[in-house]
C-alpha positions as CSV (number, residue, x, y, z in Angstrom):
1,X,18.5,16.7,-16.8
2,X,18.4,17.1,-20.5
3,X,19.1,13.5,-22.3
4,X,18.3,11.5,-24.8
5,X,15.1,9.5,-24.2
6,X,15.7,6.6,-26.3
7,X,17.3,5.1,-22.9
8,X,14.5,5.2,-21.1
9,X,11.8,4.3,-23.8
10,X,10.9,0.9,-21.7
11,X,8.9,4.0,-19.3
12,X,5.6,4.7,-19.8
13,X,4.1,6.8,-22.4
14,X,1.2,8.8,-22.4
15,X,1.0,10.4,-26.0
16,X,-0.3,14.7,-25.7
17,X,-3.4,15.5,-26.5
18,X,-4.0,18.0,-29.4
19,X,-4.2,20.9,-26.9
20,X,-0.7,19.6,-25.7
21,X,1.3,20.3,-28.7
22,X,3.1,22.9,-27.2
23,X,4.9,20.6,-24.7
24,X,8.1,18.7,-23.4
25,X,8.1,14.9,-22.6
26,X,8.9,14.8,-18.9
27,X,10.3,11.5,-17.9
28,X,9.6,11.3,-14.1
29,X,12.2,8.3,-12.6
30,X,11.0,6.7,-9.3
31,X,14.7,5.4,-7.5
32,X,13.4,2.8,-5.4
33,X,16.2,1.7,-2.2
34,X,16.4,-1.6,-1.5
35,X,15.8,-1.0,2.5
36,X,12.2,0.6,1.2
37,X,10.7,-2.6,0.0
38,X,13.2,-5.1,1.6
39,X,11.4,-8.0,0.2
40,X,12.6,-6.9,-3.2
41,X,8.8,-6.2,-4.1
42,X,7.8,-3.2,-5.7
43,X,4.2,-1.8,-5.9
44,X,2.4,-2.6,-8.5
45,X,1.6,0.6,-9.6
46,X,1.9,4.5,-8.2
47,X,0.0,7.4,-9.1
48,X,1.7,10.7,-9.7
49,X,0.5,13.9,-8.9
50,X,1.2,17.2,-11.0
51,X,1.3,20.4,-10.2
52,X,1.9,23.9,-12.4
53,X,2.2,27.2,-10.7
54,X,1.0,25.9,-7.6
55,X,-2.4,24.4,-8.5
56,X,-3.4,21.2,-9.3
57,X,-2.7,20.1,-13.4
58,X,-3.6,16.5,-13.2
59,X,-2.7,13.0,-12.0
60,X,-1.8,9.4,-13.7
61,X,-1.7,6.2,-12.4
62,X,0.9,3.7,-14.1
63,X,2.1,0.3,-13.3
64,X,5.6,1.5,-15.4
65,X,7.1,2.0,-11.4
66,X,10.6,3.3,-12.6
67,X,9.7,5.7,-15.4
68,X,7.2,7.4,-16.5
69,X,6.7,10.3,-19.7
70,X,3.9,12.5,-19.4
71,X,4.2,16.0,-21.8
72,X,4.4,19.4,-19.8
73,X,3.7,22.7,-20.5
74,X,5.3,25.8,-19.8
75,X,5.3,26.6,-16.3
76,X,7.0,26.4,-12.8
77,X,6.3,22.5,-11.7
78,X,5.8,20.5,-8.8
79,X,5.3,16.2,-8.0
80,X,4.4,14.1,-5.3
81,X,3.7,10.1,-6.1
82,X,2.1,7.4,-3.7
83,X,2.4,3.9,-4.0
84,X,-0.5,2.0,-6.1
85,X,-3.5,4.3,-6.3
86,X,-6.1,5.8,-3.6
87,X,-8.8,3.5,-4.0
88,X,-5.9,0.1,-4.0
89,X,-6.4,1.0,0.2
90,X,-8.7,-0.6,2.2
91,X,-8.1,1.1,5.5
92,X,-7.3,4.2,4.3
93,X,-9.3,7.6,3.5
94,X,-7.3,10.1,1.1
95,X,-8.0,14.1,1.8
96,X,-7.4,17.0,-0.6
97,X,-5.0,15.2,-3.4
98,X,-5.4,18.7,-5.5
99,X,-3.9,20.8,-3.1
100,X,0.1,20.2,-3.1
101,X,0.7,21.3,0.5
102,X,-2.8,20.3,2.3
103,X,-3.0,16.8,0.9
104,X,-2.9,14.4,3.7
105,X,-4.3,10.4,4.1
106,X,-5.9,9.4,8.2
107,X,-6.6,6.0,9.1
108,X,-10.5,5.0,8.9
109,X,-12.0,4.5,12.1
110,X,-12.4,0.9,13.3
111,X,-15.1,-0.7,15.7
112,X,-15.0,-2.9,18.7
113,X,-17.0,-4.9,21.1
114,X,-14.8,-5.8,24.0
115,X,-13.2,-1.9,24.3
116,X,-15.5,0.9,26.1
117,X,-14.4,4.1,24.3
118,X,-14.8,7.5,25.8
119,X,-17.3,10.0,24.1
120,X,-15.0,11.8,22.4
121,X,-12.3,8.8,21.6
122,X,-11.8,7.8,17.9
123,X,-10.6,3.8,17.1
124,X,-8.7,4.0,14.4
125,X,-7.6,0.6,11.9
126,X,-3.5,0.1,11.8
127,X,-2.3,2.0,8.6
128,X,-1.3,-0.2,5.4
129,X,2.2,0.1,3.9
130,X,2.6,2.8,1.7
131,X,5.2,5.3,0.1
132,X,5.4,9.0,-1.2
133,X,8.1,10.5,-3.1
134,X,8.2,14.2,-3.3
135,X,9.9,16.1,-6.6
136,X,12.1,19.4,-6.1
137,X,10.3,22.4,-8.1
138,X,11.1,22.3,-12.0
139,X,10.6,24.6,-14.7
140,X,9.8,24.0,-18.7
141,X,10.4,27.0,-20.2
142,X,8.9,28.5,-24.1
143,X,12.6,28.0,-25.5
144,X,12.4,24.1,-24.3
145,X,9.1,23.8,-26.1
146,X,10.9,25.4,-29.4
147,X,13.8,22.9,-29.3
148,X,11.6,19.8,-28.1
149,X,9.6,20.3,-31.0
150,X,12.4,21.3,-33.7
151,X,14.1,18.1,-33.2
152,X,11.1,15.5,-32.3
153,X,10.1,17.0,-36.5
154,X,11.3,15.3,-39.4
155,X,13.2,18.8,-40.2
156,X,14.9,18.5,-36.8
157,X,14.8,14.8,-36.1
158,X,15.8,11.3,-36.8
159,X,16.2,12.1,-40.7
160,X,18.9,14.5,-40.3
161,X,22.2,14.7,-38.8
162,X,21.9,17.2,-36.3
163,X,23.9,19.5,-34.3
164,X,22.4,20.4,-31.1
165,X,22.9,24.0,-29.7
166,X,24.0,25.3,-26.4
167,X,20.8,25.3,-24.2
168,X,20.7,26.6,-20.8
169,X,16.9,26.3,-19.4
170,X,15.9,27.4,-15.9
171,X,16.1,24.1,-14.8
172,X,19.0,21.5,-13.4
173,X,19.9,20.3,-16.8
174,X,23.0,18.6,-18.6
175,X,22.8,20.4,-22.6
176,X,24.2,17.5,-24.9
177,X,26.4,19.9,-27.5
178,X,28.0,17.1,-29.4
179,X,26.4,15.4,-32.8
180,X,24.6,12.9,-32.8
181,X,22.7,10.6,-35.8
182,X,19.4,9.3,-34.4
183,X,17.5,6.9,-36.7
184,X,13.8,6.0,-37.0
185,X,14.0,2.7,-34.8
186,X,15.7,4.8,-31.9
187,X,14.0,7.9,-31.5
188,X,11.7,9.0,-29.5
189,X,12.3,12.6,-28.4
190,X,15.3,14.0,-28.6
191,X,14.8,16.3,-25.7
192,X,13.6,15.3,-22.4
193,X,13.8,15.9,-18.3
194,X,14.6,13.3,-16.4
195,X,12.9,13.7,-12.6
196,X,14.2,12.6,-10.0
197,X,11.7,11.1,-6.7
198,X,13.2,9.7,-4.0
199,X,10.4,7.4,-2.4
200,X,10.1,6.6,1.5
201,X,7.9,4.8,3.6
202,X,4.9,7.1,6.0
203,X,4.5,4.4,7.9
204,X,6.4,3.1,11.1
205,X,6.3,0.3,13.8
206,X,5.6,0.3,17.2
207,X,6.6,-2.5,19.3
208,X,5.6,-2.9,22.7
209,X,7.4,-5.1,25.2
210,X,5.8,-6.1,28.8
211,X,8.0,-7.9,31.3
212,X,5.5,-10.6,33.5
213,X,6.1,-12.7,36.6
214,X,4.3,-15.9,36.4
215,X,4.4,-15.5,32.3
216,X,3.7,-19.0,31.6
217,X,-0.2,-18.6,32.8
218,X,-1.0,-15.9,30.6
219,X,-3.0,-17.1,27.4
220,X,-4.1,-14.2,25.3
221,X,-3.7,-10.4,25.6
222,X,-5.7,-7.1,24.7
223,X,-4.1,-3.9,23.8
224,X,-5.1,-0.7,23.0
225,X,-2.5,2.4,23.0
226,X,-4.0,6.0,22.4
227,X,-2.3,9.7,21.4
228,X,-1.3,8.0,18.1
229,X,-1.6,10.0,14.9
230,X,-4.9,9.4,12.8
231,X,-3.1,10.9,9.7
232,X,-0.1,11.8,7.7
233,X,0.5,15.3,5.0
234,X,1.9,13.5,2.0
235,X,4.0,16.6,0.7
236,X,5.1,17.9,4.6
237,X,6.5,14.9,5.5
238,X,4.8,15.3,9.2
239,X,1.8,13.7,10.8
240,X,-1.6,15.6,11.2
241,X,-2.5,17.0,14.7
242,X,-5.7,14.3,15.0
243,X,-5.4,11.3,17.4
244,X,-7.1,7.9,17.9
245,X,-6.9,4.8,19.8
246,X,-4.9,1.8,18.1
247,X,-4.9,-1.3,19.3
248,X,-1.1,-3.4,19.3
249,X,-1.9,-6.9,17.9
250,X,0.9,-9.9,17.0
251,X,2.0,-10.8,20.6
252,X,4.6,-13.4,21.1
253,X,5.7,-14.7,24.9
254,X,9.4,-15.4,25.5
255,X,10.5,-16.8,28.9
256,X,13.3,-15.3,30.1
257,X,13.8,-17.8,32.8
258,X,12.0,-20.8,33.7
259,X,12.6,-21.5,37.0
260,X,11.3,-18.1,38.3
261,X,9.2,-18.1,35.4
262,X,9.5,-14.5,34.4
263,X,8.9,-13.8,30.6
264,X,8.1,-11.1,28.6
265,X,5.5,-10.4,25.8
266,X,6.2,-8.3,22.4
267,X,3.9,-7.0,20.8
268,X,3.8,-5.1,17.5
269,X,1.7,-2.7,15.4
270,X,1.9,-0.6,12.2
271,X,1.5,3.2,13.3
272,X,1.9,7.0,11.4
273,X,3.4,7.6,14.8
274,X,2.1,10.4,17.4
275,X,0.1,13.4,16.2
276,X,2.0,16.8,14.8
277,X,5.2,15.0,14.1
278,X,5.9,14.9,17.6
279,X,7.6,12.6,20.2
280,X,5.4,11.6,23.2
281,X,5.7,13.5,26.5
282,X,4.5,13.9,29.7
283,X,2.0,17.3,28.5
284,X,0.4,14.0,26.2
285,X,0.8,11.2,28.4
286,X,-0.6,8.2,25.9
287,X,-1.8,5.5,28.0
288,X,-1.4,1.6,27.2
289,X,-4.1,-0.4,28.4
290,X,-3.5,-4.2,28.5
291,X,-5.7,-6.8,29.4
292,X,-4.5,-10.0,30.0
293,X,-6.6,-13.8,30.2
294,X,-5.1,-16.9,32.0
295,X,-5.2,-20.4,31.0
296,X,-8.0,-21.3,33.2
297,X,-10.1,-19.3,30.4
298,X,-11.8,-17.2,33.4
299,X,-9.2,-14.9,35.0
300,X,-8.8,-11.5,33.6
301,X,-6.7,-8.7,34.9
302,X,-6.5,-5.4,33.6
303,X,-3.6,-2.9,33.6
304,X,-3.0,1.2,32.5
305,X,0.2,2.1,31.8
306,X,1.3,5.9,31.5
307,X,3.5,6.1,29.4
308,X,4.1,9.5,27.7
309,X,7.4,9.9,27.9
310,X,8.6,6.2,27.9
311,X,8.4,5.6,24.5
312,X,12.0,5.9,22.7
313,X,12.3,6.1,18.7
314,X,15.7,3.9,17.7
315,X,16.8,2.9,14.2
316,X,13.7,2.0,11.3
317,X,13.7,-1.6,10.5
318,X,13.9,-1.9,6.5
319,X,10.0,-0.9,5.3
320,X,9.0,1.3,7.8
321,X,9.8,5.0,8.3
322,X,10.9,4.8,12.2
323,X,10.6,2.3,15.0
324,X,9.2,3.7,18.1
325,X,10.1,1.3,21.2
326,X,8.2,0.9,24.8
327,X,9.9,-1.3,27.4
328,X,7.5,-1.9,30.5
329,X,9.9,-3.6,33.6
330,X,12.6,-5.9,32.9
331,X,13.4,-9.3,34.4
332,X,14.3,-8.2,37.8
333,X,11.1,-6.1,38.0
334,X,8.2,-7.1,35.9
335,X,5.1,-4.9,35.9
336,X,2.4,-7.8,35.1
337,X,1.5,-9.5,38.0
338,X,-0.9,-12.4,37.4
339,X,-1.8,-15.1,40.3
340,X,-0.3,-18.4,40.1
341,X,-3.0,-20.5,39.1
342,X,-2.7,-23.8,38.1
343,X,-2.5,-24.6,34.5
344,X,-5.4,-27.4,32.9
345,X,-4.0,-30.5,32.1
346,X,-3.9,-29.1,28.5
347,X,-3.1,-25.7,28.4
348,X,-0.4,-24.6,26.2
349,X,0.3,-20.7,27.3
350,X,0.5,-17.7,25.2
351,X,3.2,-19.0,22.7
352,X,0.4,-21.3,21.5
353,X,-2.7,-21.2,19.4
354,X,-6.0,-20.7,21.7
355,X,-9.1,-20.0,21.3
356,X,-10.9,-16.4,20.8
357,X,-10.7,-14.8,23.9
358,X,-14.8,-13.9,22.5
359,X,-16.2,-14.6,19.4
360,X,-16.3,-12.2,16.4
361,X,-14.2,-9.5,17.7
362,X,-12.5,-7.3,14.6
363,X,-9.4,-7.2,17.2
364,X,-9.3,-9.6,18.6
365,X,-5.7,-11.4,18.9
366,X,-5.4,-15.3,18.6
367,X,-2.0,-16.1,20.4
């Protein structure tokens, strides 16, 4: 909306080059939600992306996270912002940021010495945090231009008292009609568009619980889970239609009860989610395949779950854009059967630290 930009003069500035004269200050407001960053921690930086009659116009990259002026000209305009800057990711590959509706970021692939892919299977690295806002369309009009720079001059500006006119742009816009006095110290464009982006998290959680008899003789755990989406369209909102493999890391064993000793292991993973925006189903099928070690350090059992069209989405937790849930057995029926070996004189179990399973494994997972 049309306001006085003197309230938001702690934003950014990026002054307009000579060919820019005939312009309008755009103040572009990020409104962060507390349930985005839930640690209270903003990025340090976003970059913003412009676009005027549907092509690319340019880009900036601020650490001013709440407000930032940039100077327009006339033309029909979109914005999309990420948080921090393309190059700030180290997992992460960034595709066609100069095409509004096409740009998209995909996981890099990831490599591994204990997992036997299939020719045509893609490992892919869990994606890092990250947030895009998307701005409704906006247009700065030749008659905005005229009235920016009227009252920005000293004719127009903060040395006169001055009566601003009735001004209804093709834009969402409040027109200030009253009079004003605006001195030196305060000014710093009398005109201005505030726009609005509303960021969210792309990237969601998947967490992966196993029900196990005999739980308290398992000592570390292998994952991988594949059908996931490799990639995410920034302006769409939607994941891309390529897959990889992930693999689920972090596992934690609870015991549900002792005296059968039947527990259950949670495991959890940062994920775009499934390819084309999609839920799993049966016509995908995903498979989970776990691999369990005992605490005699020498037993290994392996397991492949199907599980297509067990996989549930329930409420986000705060910093992540859903929550996609996978509950294998349950107490009365666990699905992990190891033997009942008996445990070394010093062996802890999975809720402990332990060794590498091998050495130098990229995913490996220390319990």
């Amino acid at each position: 909306m049309l306001m006085l930009a003197a309230a938001l003069a702690a934003g950014c500035r990026i002054e307009p080059p000579l060919h820019l004269k005939q312009a309008v200050k755009v103040v572009v407001k990020v409104l962060w939600r507390a349930e985005i960053y839930p640690d209270g921690i903003k990025p340090s930086g976003v970059t913003l992306y412009f676009f005027r009659n549907g092509e690319y116009y340019n880009s900036q990259t601020t650490s001013q996270v709440d407000s930032c002026a940039v100077h327009l000209e006339p033309g029909k305009y979109r914005i999309f912002m990420i948080s921090h800057s393309p190059d700030e990711f180290a997992y992460m590959d960034f595709h066609d940021m100069e095409n509004f509706d096409l740009a998209s970021v995909s996981v890099m692939e990831t490599k591994s010495k204990w997992y036997t892919r299939a020719d045509d299977e893609f490992l892919i690295n869990n994606p890092e945090q990250m947030t895009v806002g998307v701005s409704d369309e906006f247009e700065i009009t030749a008659e905005m231009v005229e009235q920016y720079r009227y009252y920005s001059s000293e004719e127009g500006g903060w040395k006169s008292w001055v009566t601003k006119p009735d001004i209804k742009p093709d834009t969402k816009a409040d027109t200030i009609t009253d009079s004003e006095q605006i001195d030196e110290d305060t000014w710093v464009t009398y005109y201005t568009i505030r726009i609005p982006i509303y960021p969210r998290n792309i990237v969601s959680q998947y967490w992966v619980t196993i029900y196990s008899e005999y739980a308290d003789v398992l000592q570390s755990v292998r994952c991988s889970t594949t059908g996931m989406a490799r990639s995410f369209y920034l302006t769409q909102d939607i994941t891309g239609p390529d897959e990889g493999t992930q693999f689920v890391t972090e596992w934690k064993l609870t015991m549900d009860d002792n005296v059968s000793r039947v527990g259950h292991i949670d495991g959890k993973v940062t994920t775009f989610g499934f390819p084309n925006g999609e839920m799993p189903g049966p016509d995908r099928d995903p498979t989970l395949n776990v691999s369990t070690l005992l605490i005699d350090n020498k037993t290994v059992q392996d397991y492949v779950f199907k599980v297509g069209n067990l996989i549930t989405a329930e409420e986000a937790p705060d910093g992540y854009r859903a929550l996609y849930r996978l509950i294998l057995g349950s107490e009365a029926a666990p699905v992990i059967h190891p033997p009942d070996i008996e445990k070394p004189e010093d062996a802890q179990g999975l809720d402990a630290l332990v060794n590498e399973w091998d050495s130098g494994e990229e995913v490996e997972v220390d319990m």
